[in-house]
C-alpha positions as CSV (number, residue, x, y, z in Angstrom):
1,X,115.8,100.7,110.0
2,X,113.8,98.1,111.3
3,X,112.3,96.9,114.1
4,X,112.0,93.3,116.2
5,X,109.1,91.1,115.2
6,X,106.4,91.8,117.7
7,X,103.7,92.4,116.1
8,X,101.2,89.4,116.0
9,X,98.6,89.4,112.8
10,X,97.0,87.0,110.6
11,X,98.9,84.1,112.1
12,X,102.4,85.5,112.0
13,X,104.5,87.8,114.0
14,X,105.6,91.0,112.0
15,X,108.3,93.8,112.0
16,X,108.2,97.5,110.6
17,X,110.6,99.1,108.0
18,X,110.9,102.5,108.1
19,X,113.0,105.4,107.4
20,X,114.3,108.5,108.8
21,X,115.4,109.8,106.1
22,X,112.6,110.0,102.9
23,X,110.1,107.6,101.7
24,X,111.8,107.6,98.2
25,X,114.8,106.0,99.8
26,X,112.2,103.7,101.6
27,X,110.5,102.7,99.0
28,X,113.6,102.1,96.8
29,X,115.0,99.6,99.7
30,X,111.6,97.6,99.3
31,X,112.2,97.5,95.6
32,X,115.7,96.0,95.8
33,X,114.3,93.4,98.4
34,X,111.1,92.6,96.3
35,X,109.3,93.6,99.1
36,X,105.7,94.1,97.9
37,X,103.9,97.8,97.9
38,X,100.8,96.3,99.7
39,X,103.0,96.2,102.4
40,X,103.7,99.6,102.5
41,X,101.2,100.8,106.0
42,X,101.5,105.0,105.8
43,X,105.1,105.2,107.1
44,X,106.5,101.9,107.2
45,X,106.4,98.5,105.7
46,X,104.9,95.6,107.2
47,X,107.5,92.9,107.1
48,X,107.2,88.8,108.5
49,X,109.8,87.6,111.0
50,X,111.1,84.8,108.5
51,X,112.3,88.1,106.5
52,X,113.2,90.0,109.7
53,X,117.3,88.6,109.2
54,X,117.7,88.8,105.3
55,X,115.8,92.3,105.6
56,X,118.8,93.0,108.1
57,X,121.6,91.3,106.0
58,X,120.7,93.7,103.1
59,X,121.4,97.1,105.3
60,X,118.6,97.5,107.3
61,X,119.5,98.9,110.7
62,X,118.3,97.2,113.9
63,X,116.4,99.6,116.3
64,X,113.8,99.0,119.4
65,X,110.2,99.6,118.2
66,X,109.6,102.6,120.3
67,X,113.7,104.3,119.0
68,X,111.8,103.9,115.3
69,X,109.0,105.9,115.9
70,X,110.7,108.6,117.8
71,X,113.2,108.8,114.7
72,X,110.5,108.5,112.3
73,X,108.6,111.4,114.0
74,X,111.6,113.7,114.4
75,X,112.3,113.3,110.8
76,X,108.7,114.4,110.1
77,X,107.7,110.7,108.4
78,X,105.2,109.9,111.1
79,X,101.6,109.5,110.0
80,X,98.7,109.4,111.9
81,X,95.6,107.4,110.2
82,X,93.9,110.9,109.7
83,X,96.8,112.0,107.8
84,X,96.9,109.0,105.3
85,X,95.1,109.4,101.9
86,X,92.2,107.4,100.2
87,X,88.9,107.5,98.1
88,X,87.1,110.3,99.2
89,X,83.6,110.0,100.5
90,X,80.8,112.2,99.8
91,X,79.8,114.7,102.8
92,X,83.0,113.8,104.8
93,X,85.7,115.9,106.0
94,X,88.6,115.2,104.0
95,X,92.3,114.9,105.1
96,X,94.0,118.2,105.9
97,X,97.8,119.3,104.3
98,X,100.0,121.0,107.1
99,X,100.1,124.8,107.0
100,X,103.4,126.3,105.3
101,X,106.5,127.5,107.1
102,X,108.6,130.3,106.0
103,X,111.4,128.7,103.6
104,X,108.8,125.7,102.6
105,X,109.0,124.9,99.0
106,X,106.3,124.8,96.6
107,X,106.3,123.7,93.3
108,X,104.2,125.6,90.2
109,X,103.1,123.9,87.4
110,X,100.4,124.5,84.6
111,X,97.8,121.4,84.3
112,X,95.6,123.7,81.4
113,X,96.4,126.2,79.3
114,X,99.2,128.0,78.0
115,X,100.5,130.5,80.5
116,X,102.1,134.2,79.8
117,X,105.6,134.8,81.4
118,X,105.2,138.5,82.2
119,X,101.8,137.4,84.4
120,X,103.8,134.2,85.5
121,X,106.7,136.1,86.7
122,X,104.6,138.8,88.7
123,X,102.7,136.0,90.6
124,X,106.2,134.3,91.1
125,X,107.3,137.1,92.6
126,X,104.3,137.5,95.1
127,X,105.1,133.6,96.7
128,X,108.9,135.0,97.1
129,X,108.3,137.7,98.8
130,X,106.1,135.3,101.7
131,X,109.4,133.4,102.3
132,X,108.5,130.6,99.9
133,X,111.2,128.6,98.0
134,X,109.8,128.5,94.4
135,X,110.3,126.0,92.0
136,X,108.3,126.3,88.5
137,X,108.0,123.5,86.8
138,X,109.6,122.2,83.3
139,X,107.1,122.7,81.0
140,X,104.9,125.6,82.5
141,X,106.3,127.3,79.7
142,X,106.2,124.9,77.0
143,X,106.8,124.0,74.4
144,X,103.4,124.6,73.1
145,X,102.0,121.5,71.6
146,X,99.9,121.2,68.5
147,X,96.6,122.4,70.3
148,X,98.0,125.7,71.6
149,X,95.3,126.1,74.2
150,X,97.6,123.6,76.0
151,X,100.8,124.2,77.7
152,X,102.5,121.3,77.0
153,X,102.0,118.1,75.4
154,X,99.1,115.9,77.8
155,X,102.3,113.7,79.1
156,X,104.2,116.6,79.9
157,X,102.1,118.5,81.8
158,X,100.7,115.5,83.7
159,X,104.6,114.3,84.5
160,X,105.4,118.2,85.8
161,X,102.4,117.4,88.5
162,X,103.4,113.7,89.1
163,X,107.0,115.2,90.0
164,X,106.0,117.9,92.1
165,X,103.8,116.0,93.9
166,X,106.2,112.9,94.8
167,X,109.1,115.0,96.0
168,X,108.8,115.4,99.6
169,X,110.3,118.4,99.9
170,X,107.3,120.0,98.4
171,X,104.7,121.3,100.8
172,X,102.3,123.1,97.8
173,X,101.3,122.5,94.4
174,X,100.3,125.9,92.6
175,X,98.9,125.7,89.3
176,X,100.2,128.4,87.3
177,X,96.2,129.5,85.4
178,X,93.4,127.4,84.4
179,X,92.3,127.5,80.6
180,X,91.4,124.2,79.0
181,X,92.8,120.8,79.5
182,X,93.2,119.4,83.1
183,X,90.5,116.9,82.5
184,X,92.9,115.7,79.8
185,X,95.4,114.7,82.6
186,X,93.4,112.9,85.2
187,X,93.7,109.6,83.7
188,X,97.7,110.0,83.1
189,X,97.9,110.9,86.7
190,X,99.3,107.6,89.1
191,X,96.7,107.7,91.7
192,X,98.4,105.2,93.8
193,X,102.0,106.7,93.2
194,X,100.0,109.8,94.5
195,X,98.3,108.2,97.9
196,X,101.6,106.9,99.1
197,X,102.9,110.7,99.2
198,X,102.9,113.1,102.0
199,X,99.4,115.2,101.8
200,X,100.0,118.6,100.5
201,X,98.1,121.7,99.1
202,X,96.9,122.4,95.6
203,X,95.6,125.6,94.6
204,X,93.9,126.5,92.1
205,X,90.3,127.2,90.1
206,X,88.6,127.3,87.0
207,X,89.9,124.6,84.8
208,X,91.6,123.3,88.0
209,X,88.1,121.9,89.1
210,X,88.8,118.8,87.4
211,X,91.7,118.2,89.7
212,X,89.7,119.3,92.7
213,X,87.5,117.2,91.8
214,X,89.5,114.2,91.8
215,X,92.0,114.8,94.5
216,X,88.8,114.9,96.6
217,X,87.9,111.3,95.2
218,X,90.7,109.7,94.7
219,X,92.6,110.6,97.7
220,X,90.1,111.9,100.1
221,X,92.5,115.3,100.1
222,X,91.4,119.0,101.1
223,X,92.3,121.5,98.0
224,X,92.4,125.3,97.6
225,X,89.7,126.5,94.7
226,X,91.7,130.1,95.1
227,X,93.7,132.5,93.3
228,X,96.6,130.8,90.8
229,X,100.0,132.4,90.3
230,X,99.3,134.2,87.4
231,X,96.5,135.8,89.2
232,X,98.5,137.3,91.9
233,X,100.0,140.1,90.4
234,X,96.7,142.0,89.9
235,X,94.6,140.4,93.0
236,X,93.2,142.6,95.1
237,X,94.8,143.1,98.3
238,X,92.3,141.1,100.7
239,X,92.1,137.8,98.8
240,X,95.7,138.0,98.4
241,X,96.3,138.4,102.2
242,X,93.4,135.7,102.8
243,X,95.8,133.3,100.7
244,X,98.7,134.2,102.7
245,X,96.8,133.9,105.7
246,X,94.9,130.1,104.8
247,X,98.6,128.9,103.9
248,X,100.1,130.1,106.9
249,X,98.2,130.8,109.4
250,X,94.9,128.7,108.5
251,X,93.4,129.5,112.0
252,X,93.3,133.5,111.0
253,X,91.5,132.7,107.6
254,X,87.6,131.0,109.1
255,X,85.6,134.0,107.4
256,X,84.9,133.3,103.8
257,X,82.0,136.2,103.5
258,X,83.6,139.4,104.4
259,X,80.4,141.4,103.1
260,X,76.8,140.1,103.4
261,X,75.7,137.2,100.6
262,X,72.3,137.8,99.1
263,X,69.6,135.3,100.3
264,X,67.6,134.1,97.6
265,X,66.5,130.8,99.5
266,X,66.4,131.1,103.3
267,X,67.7,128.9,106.2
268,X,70.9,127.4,107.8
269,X,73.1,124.4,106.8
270,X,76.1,122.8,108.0
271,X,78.5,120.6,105.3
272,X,82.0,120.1,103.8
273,X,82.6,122.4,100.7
274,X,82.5,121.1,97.6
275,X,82.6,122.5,94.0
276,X,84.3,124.7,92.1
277,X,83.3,125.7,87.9
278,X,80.3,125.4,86.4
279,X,80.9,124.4,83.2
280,X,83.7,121.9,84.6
281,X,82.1,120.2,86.9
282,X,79.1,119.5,84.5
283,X,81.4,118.1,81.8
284,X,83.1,115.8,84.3
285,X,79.8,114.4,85.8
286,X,79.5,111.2,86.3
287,X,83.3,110.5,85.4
288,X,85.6,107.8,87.9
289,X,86.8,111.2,89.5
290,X,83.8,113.2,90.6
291,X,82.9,114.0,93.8
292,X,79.2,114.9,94.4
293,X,77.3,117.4,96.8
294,X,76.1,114.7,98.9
295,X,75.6,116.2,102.4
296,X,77.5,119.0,101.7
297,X,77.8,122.9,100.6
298,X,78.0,123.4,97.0
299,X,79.9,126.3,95.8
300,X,79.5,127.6,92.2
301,X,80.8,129.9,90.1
302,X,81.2,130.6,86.4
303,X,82.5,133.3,83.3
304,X,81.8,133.7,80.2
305,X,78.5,131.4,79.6
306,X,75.3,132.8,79.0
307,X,72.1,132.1,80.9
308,X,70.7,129.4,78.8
309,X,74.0,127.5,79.1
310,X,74.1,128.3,82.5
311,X,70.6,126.6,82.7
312,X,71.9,123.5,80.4
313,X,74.9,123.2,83.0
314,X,72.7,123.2,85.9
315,X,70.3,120.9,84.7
316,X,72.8,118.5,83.7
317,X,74.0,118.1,87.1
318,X,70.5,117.9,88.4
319,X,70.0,114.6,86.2
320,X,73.3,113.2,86.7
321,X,72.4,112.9,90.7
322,X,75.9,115.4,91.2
323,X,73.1,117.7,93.8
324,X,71.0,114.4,95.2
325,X,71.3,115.1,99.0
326,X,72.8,118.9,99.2
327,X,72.5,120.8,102.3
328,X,73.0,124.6,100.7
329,X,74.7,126.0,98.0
330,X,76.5,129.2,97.6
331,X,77.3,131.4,93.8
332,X,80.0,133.1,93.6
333,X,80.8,135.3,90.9
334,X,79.0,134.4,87.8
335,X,81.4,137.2,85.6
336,X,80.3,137.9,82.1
337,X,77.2,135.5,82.3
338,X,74.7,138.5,81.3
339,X,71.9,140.2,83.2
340,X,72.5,138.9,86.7
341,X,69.0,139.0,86.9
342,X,68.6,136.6,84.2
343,X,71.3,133.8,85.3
344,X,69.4,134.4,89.0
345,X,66.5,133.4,87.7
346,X,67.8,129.9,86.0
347,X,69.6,129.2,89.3
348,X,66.4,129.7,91.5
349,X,64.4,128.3,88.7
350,X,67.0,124.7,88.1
351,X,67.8,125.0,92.1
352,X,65.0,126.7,94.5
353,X,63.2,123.2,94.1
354,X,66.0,121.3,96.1
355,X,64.8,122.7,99.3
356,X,68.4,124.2,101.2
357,X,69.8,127.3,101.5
358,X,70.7,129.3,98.6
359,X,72.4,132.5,98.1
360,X,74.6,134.6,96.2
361,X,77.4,137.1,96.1
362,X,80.3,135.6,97.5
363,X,83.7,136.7,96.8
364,X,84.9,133.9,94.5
365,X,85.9,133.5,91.1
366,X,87.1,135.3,87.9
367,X,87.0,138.6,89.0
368,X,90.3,140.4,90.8
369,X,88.6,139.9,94.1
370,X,88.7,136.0,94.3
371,X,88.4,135.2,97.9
372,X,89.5,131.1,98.1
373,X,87.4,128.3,99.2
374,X,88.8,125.1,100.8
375,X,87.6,122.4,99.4
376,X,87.1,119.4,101.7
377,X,86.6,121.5,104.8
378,X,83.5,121.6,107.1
379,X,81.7,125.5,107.0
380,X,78.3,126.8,108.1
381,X,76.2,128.6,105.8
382,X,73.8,131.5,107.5
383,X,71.2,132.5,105.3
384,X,68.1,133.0,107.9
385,X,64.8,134.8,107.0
386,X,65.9,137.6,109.6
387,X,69.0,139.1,108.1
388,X,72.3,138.7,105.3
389,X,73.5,135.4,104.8
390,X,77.2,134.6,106.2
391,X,79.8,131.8,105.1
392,X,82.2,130.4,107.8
393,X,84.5,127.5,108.0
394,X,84.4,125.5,111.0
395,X,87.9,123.9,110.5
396,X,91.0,125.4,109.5
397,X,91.3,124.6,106.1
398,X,95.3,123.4,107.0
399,X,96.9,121.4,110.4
């Protein structure tokens, strides 16, 4: 449908295109009329009165301005600026997916490594029983490529994600596990194909920082660093019902310190969360699709890497400007790193000097009690001299 041209800019009066239908069959019309994608404005195309007719001619149908936009809302196709996605700047408050409904649908796939059916199935079986329509993606379970710490073949795996994301009918991405190998796929990923969809949640953690990572930078896009499917079969029953509660009902889900966090640097700090793995997001710093601690809360956590690699991790970050400007930064679980005293020590030792907030003990990570953090999402961080420290989102961390 389209409207009249009213719309004076640059010199020229203009009409919108829109649909009240789905932006694939929006997007298609515009193909078939050669009509540019740099015309496409976060629900409609911008299109000049000399094309208003031929626009018309090719099936287009004729509405008032103000019939399009009550159509285009009552479809659910409306987009308000803060719902559109773009680069992500460091220390802002990134754009928020909607909350899921009974029924939604939500896609699985497996960015990293290979994934087991049995755990897969158990985890499935958790998002069914929350009302969710669940579809798995093609290759979550294979074929196994030559590297079988993969799932699938780099193109297969990044085409699973590209297809889930770009069907509208899909509120949530869930990764299936984490392993080895989403940085693999960032590159094969089409950012811009990716923008023009509707915002929606990814979960995940581990591995999954690299996508974190970059659906923070490239589309300016709150994430979920929580619980995957295949960890839902043995999760513990409050980070389970923490998940259900951020997906659902977001505004029930602010606390994300149940028990007191250990206080090993003192004072109060205010920031969007940022983050994720260790080891991951020291390997992907400085890459296109990193997003920094700039003005925000850092939250770490790690498994399996000892405290001199721990301290290699750290520092690299340190020198690649990834914790210039942080306002406090919170550990999670650091499981199977050693001693904690020893891996305490590097942290204070690598980040006391930075001069914010710093604690430890919160409930996220690779352990059976992995509480999820929302990435993107303005929190406070209590860690006064007088008493525990406490971790609290400000903002739900869905609309």
């Amino acid at each position: 449908m389209i409207d009249p041209p009213a719309v004076p800019s640059r010199g020229r009066m203009w009409s919108h295109l829109a649909s009240d239908t789905s932006f694939d069959e929006l997007h298609a019309f515009a193909r078939e009329l050669g009509i540019p994608e740099r015309g496409f404005d976060r629900d409609h195309y911008d299109i000049p009165a000399e094309r208003y007719d031929s626009v018309v001619a090719a099936g287009a149908v004729p509405v008032t301005s103000r019939d399009l936009i009550v159509r285009i809302r009552a479809a659910g196709l409306r987009r308000r600026k803060s719902e559109v996605l773009g680069s992500g700047r460091p220390g802002r408050a990134l754009v928020r997916p909607e909350r899921l409904h009974e029924g939604a649908r939500v896609a699985v796939v497996a960015p990293s490594g290979p994934v087991p059916a049995d755990q897969l199935d158990a985890g499935l079986e958790v998002l069914r029983s929350w009302g969710l329509d669940v579809h798995v993606g093609e290759h979550v379970l294979g074929p196994a490529p030559a590297r079988r710490y993969l799932a699938a073949t780099d193109r297969q795996r990044a085409t699973d994600l590209m297809t889930a994301w770009l069907d509208d009918r899909v509120a949530a991405v869930v990764c299936a596990r984490g392993g080895f190998g989403a940085q693999r796929i960032v590159d094969l990923l089409d950012w811009d194909a990716l923008a023009r969809a509707r915002p929606k949640l990814l979960v995940g953690f581990s591995d999954i920082t690299a996508l974190l990572q970059a659906m923070a930078a490239r589309l300016g896009l709150v994430t979920v660093h929580g619980p995957m499917v295949t960890n839902l079969g043995p999760l513990d029953d409050l980070p389970r019902e923490h998940l259900r509660r951020t997906l659902f009902e977001p505004d029930q889900a602010l606390v994300l310190s149940p028990e007191p966090l250990d206080v090993l640097v003192p004072g109060a700090a205010e920031g969007v969360l940022v983050g994720g793995n260790l080891a991951v997001l020291a390997s992907g710093a400085g890459a296109p699709a990193a997003m920094p601690a700039t003005d925000s809360i850092a939250v770490l956590e790690e498994v399996g890497e000892q405290p001199f690699r721990i301290d290699r991790q750290l520092t690299q970050l340190l020198r690649a400007g990834w914790f210039d400007g942080v306002r406090g930064v919170v550990l999670g679980h650091f499981t199977d790193c050693g001693p904690a005293g020893a891996w305490r020590d590097v942290v204070v030792d690598r980040l006391g000097g930075l001069g914010v907030p710093l604690v430890v003990g919160a409930r996220f990570g690779h352990t059976s009690d992995n509480l999820l953090v929302p990435l993107g999402v303005p929190a406070a961080l209590d860690a006064d001299h007088d008493g525990p420290g406490g971790l609290r989102l400000l903002t739900p961390a869905c609309r």
